[in-house]
C-alpha positions in Angstrom: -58.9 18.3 -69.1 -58.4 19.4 -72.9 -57.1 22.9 -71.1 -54.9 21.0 -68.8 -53.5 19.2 -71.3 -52.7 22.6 -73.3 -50.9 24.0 -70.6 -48.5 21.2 -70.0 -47.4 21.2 -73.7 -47.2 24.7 -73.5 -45.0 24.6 -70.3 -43.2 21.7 -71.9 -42.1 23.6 -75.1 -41.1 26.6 -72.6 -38.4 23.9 -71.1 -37.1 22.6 -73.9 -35.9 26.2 -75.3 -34.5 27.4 -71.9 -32.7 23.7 -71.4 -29.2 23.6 -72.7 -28.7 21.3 -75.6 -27.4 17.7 -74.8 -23.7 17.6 -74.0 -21.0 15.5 -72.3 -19.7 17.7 -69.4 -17.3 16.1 -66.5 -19.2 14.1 -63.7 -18.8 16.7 -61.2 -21.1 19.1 -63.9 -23.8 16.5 -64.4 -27.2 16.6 -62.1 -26.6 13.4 -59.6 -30.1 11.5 -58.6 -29.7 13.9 -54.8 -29.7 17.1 -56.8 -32.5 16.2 -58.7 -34.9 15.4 -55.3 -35.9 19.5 -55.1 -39.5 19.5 -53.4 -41.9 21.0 -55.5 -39.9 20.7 -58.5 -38.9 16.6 -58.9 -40.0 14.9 -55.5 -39.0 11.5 -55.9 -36.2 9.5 -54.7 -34.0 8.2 -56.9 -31.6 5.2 -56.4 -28.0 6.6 -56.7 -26.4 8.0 -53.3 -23.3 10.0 -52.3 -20.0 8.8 -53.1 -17.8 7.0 -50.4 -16.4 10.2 -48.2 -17.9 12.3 -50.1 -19.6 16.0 -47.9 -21.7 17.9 -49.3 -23.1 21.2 -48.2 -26.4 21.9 -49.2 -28.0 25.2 -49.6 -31.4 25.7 -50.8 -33.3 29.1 -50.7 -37.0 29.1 -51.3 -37.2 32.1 -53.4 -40.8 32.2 -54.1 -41.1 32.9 -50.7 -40.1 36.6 -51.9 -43.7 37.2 -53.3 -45.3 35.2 -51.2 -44.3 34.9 -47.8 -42.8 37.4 -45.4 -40.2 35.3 -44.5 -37.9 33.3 -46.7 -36.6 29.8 -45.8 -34.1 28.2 -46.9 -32.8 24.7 -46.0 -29.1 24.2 -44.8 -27.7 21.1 -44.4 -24.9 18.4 -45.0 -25.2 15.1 -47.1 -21.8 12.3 -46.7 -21.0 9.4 -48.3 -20.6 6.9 -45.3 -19.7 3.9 -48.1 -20.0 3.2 -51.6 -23.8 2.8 -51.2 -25.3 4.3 -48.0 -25.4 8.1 -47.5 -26.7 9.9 -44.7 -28.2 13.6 -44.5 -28.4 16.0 -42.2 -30.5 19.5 -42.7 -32.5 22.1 -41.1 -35.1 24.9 -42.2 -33.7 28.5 -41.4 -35.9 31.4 -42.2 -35.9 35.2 -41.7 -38.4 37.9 -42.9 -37.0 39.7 -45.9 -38.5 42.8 -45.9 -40.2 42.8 -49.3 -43.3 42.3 -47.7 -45.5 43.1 -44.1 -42.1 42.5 -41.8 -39.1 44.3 -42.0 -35.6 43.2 -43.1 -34.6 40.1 -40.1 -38.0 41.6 -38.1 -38.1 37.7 -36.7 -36.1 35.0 -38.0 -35.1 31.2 -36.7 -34.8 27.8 -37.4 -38.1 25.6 -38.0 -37.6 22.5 -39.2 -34.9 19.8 -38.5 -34.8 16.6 -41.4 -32.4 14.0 -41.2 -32.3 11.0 -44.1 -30.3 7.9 -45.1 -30.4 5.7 -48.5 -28.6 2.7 -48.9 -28.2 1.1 -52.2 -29.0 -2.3 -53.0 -28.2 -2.3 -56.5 -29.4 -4.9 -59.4 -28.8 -7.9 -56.8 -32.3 -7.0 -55.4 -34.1 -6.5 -58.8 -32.6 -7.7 -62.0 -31.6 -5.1 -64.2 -33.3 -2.4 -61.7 -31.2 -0.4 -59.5 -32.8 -0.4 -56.0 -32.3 1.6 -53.2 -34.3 2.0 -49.6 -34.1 5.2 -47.4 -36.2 6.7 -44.0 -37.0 10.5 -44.2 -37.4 12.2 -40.7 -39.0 15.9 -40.4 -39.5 17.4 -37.2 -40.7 21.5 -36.5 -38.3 23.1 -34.0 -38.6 26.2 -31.7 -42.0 28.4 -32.2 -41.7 29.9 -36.4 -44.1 31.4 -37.6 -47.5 29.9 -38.9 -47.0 29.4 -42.5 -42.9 28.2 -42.4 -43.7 24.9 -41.2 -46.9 22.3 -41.2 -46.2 21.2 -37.2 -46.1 17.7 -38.0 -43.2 15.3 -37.3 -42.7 12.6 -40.5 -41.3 9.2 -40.4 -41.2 8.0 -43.9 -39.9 5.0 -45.2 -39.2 4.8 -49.2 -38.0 2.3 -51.9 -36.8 3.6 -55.3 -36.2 1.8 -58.2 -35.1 2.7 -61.7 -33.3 1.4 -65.1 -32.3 2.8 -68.8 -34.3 1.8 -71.1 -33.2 -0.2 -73.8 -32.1 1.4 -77.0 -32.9 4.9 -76.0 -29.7 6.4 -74.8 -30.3 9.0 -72.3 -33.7 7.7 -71.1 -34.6 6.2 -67.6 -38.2 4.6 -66.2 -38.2 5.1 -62.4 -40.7 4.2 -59.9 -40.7 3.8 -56.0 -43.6 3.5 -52.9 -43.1 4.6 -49.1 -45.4 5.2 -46.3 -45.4 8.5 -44.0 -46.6 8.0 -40.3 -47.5 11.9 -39.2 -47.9 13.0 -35.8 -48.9 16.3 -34.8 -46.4 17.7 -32.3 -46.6 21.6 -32.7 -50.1 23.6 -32.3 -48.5 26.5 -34.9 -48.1 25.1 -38.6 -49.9 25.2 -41.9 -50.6 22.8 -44.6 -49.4 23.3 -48.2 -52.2 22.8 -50.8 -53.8 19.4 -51.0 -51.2 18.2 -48.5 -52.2 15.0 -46.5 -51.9 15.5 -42.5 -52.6 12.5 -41.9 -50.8 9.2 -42.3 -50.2 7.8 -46.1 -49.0 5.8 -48.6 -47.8 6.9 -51.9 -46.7 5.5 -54.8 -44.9 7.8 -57.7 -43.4 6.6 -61.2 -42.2 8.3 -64.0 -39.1 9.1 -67.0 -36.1 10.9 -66.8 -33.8 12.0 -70.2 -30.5 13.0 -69.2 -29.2 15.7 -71.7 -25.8 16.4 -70.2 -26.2 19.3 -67.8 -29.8 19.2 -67.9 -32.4 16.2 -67.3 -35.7 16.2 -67.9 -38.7 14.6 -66.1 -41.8 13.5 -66.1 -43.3 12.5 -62.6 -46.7 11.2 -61.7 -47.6 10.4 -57.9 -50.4 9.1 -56.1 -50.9 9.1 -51.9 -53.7 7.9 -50.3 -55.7 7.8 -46.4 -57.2 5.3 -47.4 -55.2 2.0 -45.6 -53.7 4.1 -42.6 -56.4 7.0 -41.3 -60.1 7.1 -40.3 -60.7 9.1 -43.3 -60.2 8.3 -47.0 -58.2 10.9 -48.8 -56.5 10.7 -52.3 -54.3 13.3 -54.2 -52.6 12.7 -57.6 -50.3 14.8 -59.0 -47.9 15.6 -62.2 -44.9 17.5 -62.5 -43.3 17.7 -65.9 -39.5 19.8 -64.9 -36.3 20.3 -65.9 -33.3 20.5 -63.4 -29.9 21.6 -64.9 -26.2 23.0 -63.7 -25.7 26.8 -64.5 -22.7 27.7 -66.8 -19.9 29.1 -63.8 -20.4 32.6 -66.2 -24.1 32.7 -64.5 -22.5 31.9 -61.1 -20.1 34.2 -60.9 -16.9 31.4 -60.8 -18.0 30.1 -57.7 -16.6 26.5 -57.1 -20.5 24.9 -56.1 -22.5 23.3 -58.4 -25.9 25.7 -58.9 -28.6 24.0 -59.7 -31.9 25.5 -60.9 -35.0 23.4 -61.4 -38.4 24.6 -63.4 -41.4 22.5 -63.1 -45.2 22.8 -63.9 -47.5 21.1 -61.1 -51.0 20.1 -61.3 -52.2 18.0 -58.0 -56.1 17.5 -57.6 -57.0 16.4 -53.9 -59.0 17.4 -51.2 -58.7 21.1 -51.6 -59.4 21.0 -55.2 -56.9 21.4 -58.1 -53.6 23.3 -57.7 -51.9 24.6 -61.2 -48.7 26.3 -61.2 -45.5 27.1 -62.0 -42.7 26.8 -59.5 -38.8 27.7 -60.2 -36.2 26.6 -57.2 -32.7 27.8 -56.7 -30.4 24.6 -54.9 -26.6 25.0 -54.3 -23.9 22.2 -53.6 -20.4 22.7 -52.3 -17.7 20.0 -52.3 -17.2 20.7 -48.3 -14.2 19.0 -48.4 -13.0 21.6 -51.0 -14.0 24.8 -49.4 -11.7 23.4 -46.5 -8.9 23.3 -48.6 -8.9 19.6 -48.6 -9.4 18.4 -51.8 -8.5 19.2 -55.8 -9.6 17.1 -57.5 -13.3 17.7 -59.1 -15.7 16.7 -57.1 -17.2 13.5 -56.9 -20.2 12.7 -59.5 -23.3 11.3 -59.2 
């Protein structure tokens, strides 16, 4: 554990120098609670949702998939406001082989995955001085990918998500939330990520976040379980210090989204043993309304 421990203050050093120093850019520039839910980099819900009318479209490309995948998937999707505290999402897992690797440029390519989400904030009313939110995550493989694109399970997860500032540290938040995933197998093709559960679970994850202007840094621990809902007990806990902030429009050549790159170390030990790593993820937000023509004003802020 001594090692472990080296490595995450190692990897946390790395992520302070490359985050940009603490600033007080317009709403529209800030990381919202959405952008910062990137699998594999911050997995947590978070309380905030979508402001009232407000579309998003979401484009997310798996770029480690370059070195080591043949294909490269990349989520698509749409996230609205429907009021001033219930959202609703809509996405779905494209993927095409890029050529890099075994498969030749768009040799096969498809759509594997289709997710659809809601959150609807309850606010402080729920929890005194906590703001609370509850949400259902649904996942469910489409058409016939290839093996390693999707796990061929559908999801059904309920969550609740709670967090707060904490007193006299300006910038910090404590967050903490529990949900439950019922998994059903429903494609005979798919592949689990390391020290993935297949089977039904409950998690629990908590951890801080320090909002630096365009950057916010976390800390997230998490915990899911077999124990209470399968015939066989599992357990895998997991850590993922990150940092997820909004490039600089000279890095993004102008471009009216909001590009958001996330850096996180991950250690998980579980069933097939310990998994330490480095991932780096690439997410994109457009102001749909916008890009329509329809809208502008800056977009809407966390």
């Amino acid at each position: 554990m001594k090692n472990h421990a080296r490595h995450w203050l190692v990897g946390l050093m790395l992520l302070s120098k490359l985050a940009p120093a603490a600033e007080t850019p317009p709403a529209n520039e800030k990381p919202s609670d959405n952008d910062l839910r990137v699998r594999g980099i911050f997995n947590s819900a978070l309380p905030r949702t979508e402001k009232k009318n407000s579309l998003r479209l979401i484009v997310h490309p798996r770029l480690g998939d370059l070195t080591k995948r043949d294909n490269l998937r990349t989520v698509l999707g749409f996230r609205y406001g429907l009021t001033t505290r219930w959202e609703a999402t809509a996405e779905v897992d494209a993927y095409f082989s890029h050529g890099l690797k075994a498969k030749g440029f768009f040799a096969e390519s498809g759509f594997s995955t289709f997710r659809l989400g809601t959150k609807y904030r309850l606010g402080e009313g729920f929890t005194p001085g906590w703001d609370t939110a509850v949400g259902l995550d649904f996942a469910k493989p489409i058409g016939s990918p290839p093996i390693d694109v999707t796990d061929g399970l559908r999801h059904i997860a309920p969550f609740i998500t709670t967090s707060r500032p904490l007193a006299g540290a300006p910038g910090w938040r404590v967050f903490g939330g529990a949900g439950w995933d019922d998994v059903t197998k429903v494609s005979a093709r798919g592949k689990l990520e390391k020290n993935e559960l297949g089977d039904d679970s409950v998690n629990v994850s908590s951890g801080l976040l320090w909002d630096r202007g365009t950057a916010i840094y976390a800390l997230e621990a998490a915990y899911a379980t077999t124990r209470f809902t399968a015939d066989v007990n599992r357990n895998v806990y997991a850590l993922r210090p990150s940092v997820v902030w909004v490039l600089p429009a000279k890095y993004t050549f102008n471009s009216k989204g909001k590009w958001l790159l996330g850096v996180g170390l991950r250690f998980s030990r579980g069933p097939d043993g310990n998994d330490l790593g480095l991932n780096v993820k690439l997410r994109v937000n457009f102001d749909f309304k916008r890009l329509l023509g329809r809208k502008n004003e800056p977009a809407s802020g966390p």
